[in-house]
Structures are given as C-alpha cells and as structure tokens.
N, CA, C and O atoms as CSV, one atom per row, in Angstrom:
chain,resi,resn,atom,element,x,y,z
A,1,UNK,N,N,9.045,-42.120,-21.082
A,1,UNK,CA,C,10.439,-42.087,-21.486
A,1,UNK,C,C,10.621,-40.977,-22.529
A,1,UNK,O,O,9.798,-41.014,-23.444
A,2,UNK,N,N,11.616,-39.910,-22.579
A,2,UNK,CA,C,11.866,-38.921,-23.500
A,2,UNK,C,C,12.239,-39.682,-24.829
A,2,UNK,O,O,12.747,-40.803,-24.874
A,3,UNK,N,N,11.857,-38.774,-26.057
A,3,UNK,CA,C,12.761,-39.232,-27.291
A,3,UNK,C,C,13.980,-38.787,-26.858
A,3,UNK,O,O,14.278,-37.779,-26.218
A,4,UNK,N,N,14.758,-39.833,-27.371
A,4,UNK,CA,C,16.348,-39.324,-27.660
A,4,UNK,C,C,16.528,-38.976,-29.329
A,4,UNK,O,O,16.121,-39.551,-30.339
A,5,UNK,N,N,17.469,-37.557,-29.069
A,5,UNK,CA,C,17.677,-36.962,-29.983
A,5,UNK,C,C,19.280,-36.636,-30.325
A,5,UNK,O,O,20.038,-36.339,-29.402
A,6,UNK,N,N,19.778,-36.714,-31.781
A,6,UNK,CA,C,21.339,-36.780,-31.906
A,6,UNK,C,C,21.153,-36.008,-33.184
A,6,UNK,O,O,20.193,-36.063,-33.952
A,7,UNK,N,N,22.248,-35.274,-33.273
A,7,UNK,CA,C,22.168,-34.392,-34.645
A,7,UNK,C,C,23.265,-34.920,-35.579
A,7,UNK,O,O,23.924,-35.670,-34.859
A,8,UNK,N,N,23.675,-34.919,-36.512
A,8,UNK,CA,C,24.944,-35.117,-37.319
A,8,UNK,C,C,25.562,-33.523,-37.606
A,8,UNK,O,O,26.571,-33.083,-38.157
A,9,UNK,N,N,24.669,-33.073,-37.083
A,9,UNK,CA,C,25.461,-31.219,-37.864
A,9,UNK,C,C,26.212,-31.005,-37.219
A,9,UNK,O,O,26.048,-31.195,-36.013
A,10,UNK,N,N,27.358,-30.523,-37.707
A,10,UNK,CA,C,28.377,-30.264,-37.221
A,10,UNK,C,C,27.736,-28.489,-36.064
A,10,UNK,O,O,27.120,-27.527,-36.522
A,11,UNK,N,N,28.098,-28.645,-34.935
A,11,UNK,CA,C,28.336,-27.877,-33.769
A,11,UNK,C,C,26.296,-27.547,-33.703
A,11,UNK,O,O,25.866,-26.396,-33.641
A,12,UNK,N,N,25.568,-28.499,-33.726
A,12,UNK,CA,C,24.221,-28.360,-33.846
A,12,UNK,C,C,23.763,-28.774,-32.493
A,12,UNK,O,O,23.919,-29.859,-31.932
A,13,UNK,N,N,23.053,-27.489,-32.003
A,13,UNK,CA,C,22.381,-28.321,-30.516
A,13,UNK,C,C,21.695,-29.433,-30.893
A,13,UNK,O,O,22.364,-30.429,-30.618
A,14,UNK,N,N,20.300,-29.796,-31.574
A,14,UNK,CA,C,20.043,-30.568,-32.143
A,14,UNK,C,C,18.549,-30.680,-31.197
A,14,UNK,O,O,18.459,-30.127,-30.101
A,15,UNK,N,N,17.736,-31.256,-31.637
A,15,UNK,CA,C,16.484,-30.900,-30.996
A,15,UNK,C,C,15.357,-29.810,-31.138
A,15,UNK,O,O,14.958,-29.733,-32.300
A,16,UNK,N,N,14.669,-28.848,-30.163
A,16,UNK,CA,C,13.983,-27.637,-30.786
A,16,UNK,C,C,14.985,-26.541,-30.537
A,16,UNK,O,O,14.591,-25.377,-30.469
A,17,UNK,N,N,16.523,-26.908,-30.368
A,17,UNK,CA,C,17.418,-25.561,-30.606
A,17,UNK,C,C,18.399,-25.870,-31.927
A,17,UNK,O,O,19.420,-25.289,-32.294
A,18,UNK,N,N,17.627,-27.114,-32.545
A,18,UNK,CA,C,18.510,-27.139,-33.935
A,18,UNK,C,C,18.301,-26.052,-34.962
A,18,UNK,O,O,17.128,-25.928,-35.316
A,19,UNK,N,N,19.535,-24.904,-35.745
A,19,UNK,CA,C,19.258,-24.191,-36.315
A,19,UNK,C,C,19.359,-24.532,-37.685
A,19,UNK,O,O,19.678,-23.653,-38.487
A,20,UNK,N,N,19.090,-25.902,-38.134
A,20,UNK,CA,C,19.553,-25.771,-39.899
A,20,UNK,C,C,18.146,-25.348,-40.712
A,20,UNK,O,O,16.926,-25.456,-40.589
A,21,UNK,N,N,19.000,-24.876,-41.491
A,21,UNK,CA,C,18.163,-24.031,-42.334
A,21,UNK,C,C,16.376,-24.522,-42.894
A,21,UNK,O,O,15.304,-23.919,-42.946
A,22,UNK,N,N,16.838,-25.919,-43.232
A,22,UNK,CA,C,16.100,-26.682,-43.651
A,22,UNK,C,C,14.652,-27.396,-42.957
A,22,UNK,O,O,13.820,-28.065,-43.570
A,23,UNK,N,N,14.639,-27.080,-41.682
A,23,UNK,CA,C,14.031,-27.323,-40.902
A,23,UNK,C,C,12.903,-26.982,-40.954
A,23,UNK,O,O,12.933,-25.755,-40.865
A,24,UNK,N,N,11.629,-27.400,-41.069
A,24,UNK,CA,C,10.465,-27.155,-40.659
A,24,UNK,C,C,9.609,-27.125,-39.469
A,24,UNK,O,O,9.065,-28.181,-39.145
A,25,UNK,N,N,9.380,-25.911,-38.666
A,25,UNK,CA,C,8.829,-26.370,-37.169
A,25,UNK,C,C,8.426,-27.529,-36.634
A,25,UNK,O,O,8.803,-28.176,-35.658
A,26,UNK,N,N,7.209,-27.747,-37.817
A,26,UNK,CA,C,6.513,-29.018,-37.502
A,26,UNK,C,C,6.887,-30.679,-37.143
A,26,UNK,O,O,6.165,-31.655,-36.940
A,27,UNK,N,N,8.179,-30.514,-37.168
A,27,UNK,CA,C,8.838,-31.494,-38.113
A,27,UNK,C,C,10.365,-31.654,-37.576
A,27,UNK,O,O,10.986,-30.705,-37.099
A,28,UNK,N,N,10.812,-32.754,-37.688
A,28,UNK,CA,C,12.291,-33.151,-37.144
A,28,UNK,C,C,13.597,-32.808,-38.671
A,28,UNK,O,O,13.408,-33.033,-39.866
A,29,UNK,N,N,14.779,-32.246,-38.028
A,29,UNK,CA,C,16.019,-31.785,-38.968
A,29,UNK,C,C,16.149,-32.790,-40.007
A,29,UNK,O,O,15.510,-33.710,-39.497
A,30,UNK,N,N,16.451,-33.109,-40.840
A,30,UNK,CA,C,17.276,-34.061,-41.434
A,30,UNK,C,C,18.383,-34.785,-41.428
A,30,UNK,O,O,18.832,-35.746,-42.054
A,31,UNK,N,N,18.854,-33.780,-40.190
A,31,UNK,CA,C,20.230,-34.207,-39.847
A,31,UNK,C,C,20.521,-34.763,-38.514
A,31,UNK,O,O,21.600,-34.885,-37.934
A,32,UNK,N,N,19.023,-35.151,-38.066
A,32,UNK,CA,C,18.439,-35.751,-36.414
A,32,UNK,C,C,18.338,-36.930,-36.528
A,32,UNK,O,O,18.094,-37.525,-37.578
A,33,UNK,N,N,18.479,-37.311,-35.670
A,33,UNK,CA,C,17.617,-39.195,-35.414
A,33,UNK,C,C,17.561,-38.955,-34.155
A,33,UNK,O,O,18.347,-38.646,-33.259
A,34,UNK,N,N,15.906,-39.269,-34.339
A,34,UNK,CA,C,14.829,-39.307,-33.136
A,34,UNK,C,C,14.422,-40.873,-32.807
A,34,UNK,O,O,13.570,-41.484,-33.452
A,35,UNK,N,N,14.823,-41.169,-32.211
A,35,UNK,CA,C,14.502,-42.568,-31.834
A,35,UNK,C,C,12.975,-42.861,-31.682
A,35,UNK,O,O,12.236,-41.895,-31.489
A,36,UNK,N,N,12.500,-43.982,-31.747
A,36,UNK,CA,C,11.181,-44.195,-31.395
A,36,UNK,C,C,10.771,-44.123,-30.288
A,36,UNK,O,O,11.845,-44.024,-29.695
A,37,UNK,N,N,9.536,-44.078,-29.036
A,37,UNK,CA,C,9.557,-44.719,-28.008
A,37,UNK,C,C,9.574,-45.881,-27.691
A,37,UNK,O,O,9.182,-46.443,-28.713
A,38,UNK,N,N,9.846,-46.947,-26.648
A,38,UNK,CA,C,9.834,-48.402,-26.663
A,38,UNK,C,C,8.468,-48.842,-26.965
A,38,UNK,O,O,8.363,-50.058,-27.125
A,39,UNK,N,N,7.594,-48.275,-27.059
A,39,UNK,CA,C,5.811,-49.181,-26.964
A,39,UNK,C,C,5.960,-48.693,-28.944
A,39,UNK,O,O,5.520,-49.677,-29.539
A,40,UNK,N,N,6.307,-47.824,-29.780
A,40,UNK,CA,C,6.366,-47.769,-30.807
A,40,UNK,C,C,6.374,-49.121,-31.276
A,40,UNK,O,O,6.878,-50.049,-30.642
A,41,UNK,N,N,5.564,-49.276,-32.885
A,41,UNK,CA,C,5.863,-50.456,-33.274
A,41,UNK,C,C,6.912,-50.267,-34.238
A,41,UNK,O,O,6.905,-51.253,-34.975
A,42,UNK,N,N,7.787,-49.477,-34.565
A,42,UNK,CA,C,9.143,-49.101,-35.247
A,42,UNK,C,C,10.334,-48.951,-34.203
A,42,UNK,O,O,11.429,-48.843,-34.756
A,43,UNK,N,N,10.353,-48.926,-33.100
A,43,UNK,CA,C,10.962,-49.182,-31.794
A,43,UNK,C,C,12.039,-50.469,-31.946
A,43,UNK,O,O,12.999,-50.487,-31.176
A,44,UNK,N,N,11.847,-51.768,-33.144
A,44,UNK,CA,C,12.969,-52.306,-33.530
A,44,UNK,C,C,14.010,-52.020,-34.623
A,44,UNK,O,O,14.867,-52.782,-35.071
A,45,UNK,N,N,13.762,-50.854,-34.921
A,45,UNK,CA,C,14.470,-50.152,-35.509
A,45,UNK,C,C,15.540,-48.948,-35.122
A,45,UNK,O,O,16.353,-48.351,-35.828
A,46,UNK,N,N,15.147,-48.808,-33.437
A,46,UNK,CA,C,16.059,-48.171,-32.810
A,46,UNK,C,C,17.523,-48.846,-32.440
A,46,UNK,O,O,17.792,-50.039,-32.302
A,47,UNK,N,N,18.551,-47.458,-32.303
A,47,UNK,CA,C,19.778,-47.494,-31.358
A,47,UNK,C,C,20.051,-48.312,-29.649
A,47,UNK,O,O,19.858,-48.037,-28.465
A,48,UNK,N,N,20.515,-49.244,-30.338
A,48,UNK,CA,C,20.482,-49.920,-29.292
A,48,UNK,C,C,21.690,-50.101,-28.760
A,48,UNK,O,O,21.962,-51.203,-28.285
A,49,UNK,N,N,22.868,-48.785,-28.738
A,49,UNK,CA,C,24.030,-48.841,-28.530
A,49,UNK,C,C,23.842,-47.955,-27.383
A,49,UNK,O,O,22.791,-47.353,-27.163
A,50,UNK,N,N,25.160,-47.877,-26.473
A,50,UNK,CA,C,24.926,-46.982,-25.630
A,50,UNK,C,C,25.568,-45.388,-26.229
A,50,UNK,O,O,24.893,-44.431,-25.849
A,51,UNK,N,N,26.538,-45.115,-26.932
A,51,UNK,CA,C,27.026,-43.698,-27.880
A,51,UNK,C,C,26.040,-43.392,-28.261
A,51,UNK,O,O,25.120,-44.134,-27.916
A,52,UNK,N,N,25.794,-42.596,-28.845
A,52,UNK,CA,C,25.288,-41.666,-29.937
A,52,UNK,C,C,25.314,-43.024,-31.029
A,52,UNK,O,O,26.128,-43.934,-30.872
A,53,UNK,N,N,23.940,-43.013,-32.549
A,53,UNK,CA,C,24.060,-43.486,-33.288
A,53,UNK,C,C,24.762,-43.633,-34.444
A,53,UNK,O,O,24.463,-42.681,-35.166
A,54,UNK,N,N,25.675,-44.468,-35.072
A,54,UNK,CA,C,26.887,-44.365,-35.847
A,54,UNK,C,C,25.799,-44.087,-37.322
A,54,UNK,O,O,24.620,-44.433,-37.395
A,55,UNK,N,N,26.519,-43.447,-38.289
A,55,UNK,CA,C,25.281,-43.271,-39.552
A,55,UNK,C,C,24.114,-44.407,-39.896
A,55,UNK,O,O,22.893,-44.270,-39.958
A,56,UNK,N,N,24.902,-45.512,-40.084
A,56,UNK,CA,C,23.840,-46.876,-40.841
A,56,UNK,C,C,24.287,-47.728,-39.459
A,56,UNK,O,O,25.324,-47.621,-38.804
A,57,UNK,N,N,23.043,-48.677,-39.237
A,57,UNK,CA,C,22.917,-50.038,-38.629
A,57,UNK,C,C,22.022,-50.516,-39.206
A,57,UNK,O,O,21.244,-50.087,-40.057
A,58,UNK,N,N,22.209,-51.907,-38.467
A,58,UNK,CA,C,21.462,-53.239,-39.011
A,58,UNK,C,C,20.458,-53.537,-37.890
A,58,UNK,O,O,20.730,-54.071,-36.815
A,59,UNK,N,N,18.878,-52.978,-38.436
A,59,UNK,CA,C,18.221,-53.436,-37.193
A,59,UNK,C,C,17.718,-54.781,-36.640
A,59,UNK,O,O,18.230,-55.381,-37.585
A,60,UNK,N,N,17.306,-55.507,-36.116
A,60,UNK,CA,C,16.888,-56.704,-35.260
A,60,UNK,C,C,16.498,-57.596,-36.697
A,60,UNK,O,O,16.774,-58.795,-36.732
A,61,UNK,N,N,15.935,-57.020,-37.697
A,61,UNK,CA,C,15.223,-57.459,-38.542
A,61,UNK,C,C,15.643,-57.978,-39.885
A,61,UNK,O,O,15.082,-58.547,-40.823
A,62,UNK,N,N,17.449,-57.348,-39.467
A,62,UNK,CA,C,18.132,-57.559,-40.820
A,62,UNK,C,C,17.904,-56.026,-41.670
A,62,UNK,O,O,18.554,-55.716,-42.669
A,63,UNK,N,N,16.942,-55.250,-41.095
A,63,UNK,CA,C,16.865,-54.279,-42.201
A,63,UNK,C,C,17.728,-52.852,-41.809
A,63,UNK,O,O,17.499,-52.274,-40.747
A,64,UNK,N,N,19.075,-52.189,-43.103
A,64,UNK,CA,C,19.321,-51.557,-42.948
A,64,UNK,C,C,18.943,-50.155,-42.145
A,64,UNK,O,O,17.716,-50.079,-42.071
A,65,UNK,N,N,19.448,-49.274,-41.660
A,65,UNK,CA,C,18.623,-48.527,-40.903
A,65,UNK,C,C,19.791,-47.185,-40.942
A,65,UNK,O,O,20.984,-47.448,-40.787
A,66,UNK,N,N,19.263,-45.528,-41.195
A,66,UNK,CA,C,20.293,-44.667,-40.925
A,66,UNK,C,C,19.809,-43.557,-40.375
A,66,UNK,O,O,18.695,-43.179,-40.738
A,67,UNK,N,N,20.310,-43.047,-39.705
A,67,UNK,CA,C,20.763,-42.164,-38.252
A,67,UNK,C,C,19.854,-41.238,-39.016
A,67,UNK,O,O,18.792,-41.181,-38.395
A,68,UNK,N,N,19.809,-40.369,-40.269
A,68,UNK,CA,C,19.054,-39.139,-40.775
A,68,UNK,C,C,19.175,-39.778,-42.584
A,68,UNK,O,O,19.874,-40.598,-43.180
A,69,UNK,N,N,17.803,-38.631,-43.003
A,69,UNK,CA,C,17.860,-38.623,-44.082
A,69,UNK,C,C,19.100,-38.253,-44.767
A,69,UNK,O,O,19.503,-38.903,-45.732
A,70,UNK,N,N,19.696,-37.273,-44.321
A,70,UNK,CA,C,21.000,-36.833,-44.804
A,70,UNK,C,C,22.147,-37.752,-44.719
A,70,UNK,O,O,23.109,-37.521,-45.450
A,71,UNK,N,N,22.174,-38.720,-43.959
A,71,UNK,CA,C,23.291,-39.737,-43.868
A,71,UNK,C,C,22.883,-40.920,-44.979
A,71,UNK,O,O,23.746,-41.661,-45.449
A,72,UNK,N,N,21.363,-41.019,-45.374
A,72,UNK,CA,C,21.332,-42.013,-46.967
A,72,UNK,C,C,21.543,-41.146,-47.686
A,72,UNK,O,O,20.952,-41.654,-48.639
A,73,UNK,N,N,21.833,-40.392,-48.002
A,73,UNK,CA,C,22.328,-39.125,-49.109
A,73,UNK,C,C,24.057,-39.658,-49.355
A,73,UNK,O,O,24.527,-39.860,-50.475
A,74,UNK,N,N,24.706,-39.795,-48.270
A,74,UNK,CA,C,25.861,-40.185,-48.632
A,74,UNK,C,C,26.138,-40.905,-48.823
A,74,UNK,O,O,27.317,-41.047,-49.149
C-alpha cells in the first residue's frame, strides 16, 4: 500500500516535488502528513477520513493527533 501524502502549503505539490524551503532530502516537509502504513504500529494514529486530513484529530486512543509539525505551531 503507498504512503499517503497531504501538504498544508499553500499551492505545494507535496511529496518528493514539495519545494519548501525547510525541507531536508532525507526527511518529510513539515507541512506534510505522511500517514503510516496499516501493519505500522502508529497506524492508529492515522486519517481515517476519506478528504484530505483536517489539522488536529482525535485518534482511536483518545490521543490528540496533527496533520504536520507546523499545524501544532498554531
């Protein structure tokens, strides 16, 4: 199963054609949410909506959860 990938940047492909500045090759945007795969054991912490992920949810566990580092910033 692919990761699913969603950007918050405004007009951002998002993925390995995300251009923010901040980005480190190695490494996912800040402004991404990369979902887990399902066999992940953080996988209950995924989007379990069918849209795109809204900033904050509440995962299975009760525990807050947000779309990018940059969205607990706000």
């Amino acid at each position: 199963m692919p990761i699913e990938r969603y950007c918050t940047e405004k007009n951002c492909p998002g993925g390995d054609s995300c251009t923010n500045f901040w980005r480190r090759p190695d490494s996912q945007c800040p402004y991404e949410y990369v979902a887990a795969p399902p066999e992940s054991p953080n996988a209950k912490y995924n989007w379990l909506g069918e849209e795109p992920p809204p900033a904050r949810w509440v995962a299975t566990d009760g525990t807050h959860v947000y779309r990018s580092f940059a969205d607990s910033c706000d």
